[in-house]
C-alpha positions as a printed Julia matrix, in Angstrom:
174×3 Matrix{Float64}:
 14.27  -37.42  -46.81
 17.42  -36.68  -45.02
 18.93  -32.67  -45.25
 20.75  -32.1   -47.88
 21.73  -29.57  -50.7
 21.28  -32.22  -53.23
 17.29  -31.87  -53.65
 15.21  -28.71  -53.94
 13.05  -29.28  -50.8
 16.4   -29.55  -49.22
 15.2   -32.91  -47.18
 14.31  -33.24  -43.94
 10.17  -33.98  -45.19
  8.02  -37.14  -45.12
  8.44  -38.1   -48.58
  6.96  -41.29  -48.35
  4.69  -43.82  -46.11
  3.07  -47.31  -45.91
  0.4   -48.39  -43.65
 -1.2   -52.16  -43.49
 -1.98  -54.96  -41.93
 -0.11  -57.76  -44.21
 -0.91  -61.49  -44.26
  2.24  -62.36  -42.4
  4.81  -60.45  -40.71
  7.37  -61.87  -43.87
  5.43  -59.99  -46.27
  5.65  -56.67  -44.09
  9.52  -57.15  -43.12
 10.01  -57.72  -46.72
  8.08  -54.33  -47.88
 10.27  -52.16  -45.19
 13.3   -53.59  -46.5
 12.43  -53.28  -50.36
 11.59  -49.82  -49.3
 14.73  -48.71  -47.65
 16.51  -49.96  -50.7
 14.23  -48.17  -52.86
 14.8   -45.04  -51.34
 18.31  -45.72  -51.19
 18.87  -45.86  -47.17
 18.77  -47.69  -44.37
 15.7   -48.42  -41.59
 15.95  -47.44  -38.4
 13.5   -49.04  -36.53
 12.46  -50.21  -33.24
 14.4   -53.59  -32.3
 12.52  -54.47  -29.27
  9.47  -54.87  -31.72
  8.57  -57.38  -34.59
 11.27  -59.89  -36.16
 12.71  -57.63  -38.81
 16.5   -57.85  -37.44
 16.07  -61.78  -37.95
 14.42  -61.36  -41.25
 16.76  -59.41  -42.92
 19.89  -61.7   -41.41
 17.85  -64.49  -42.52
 17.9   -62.71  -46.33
 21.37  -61.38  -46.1
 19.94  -58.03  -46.19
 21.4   -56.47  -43.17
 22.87  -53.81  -44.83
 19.09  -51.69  -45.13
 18.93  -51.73  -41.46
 20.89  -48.41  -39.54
 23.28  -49.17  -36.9
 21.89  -48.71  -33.1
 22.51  -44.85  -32.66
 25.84  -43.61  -30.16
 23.54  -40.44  -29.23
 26.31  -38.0   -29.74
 24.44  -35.32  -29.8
 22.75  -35.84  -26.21
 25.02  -38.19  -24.1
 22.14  -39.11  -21.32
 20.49  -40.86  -23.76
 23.1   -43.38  -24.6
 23.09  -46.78  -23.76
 23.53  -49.58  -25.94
 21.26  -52.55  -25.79
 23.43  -55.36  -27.67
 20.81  -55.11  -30.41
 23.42  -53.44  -32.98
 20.86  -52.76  -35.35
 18.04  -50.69  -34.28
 17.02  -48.19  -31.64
 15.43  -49.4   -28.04
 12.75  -46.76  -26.94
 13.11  -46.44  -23.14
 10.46  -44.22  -21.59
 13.13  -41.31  -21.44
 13.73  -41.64  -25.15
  9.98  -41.73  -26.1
  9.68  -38.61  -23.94
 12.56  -36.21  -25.37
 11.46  -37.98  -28.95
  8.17  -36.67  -28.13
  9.94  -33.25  -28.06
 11.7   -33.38  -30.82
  8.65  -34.28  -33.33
  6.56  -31.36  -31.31
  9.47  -29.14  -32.45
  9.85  -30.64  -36.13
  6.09  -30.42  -36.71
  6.45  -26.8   -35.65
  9.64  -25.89  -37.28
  8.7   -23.11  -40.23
  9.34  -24.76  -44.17
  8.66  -21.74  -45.82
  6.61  -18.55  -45.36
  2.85  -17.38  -47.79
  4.28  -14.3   -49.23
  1.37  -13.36  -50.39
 -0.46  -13.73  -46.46
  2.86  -13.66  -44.66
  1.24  -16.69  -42.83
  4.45  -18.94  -41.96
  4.48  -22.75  -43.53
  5.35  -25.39  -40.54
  6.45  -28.97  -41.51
  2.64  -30.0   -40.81
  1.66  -28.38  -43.24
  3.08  -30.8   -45.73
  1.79  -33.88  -43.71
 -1.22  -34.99  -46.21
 -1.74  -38.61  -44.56
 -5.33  -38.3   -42.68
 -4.7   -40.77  -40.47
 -1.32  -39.13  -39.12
 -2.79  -35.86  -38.84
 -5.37  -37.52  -36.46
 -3.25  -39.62  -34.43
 -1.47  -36.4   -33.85
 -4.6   -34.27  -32.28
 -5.28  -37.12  -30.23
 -1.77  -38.16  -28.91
 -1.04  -38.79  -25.22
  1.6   -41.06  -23.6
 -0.92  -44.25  -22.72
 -2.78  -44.62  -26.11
 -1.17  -47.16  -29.07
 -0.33  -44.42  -32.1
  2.21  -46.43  -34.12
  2.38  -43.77  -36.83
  3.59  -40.95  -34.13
  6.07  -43.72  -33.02
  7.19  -43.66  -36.39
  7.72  -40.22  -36.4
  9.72  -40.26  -32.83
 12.14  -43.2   -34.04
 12.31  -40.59  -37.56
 13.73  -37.68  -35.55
 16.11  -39.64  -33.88
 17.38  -41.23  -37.16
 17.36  -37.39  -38.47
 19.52  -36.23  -35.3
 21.72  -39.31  -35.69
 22.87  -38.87  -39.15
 22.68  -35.0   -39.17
 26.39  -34.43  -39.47
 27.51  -37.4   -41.48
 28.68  -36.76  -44.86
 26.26  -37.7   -47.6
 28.22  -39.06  -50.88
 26.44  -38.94  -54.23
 27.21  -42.09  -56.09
 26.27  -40.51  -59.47
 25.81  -37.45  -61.1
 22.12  -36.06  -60.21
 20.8   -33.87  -63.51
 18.78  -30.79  -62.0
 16.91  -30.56  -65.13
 15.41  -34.49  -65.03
């Protein structure tokens, strides 16, 4: 969920995830898609993978998939690919995206008053399989959910200062 003052968690959490091995790479391009519209966004994903880009041109559906990031924020790694859609992970992008999920996962959420103990994003990670994949990450192995999570903090450094615009009216009380 991206930050904002518009939910009471205030975003930036995993509020959702899907993990499978569809029949056909159609039925998983189509689930990423239906998602992003479901949660009312756009994917960023890695366009040096997989056939989603086609896909969603293919469906006219290129409006779920984010633009390839300018990197603003940290101008050495910039570099457009021609992709448009998309992000390319170079090794020096996987490596400072590394970083920056080392430094979400650790980033306090909230603090026990009763313990004093202080509440880290982890905390709030309840998929197994992630939590694994992060005690046994290291640059050579295949982890596809941490890669997830790297391509995720760029998207969340990308759109950090862009104006979110509520379409309708969002009742606190519902």
């Amino acid at each position: 969920e991206r930050i904002n003052t518009f939910t009471p968690t205030r975003g930036d959490i995993i509020i959702g995830s899907y993990i499978g091995r569809p029949d056909s790479e159609d039925i998983y391009n189509e689930t990423v898609l239906d998602l992003a519209e479901f949660c009312n966004g756009e994917d960023l994903f890695e366009n040096d993978r997989g056939d989603l880009y086609k896909y969603a041109k293919r469906n006219k559906r290129l409006h779920l998939l984010a633009d390839e990031p300018d990197f603003k924020w940290k101008s050495e790694l910039a570099g457009k690919y021609g992709r448009n859609k998309g992000i390319t992970m170079t090794p020096k992008r996987k490596d400072n995206g590394v970083i920056y999920l080392r430094d979400w996962l650790n980033a306090p959420r909230s603090y026990n008053d009763e313990t004093g103990e202080t509440i880290r994003n982890f905390h709030y990670i309840y998929d197994e399989g992630l939590l694994k994949e992060v005690q046994r990450f290291n640059r050579t192995g295949n982890f596809d959910r941490i890669s997830t999570l790297i391509v995720g903090q760029y998207d969340i450094k990308e759109v950090f200062d862009k104006e979110i615009k509520v379409e309708r009216e969002i009742k606190r009380d519902s």
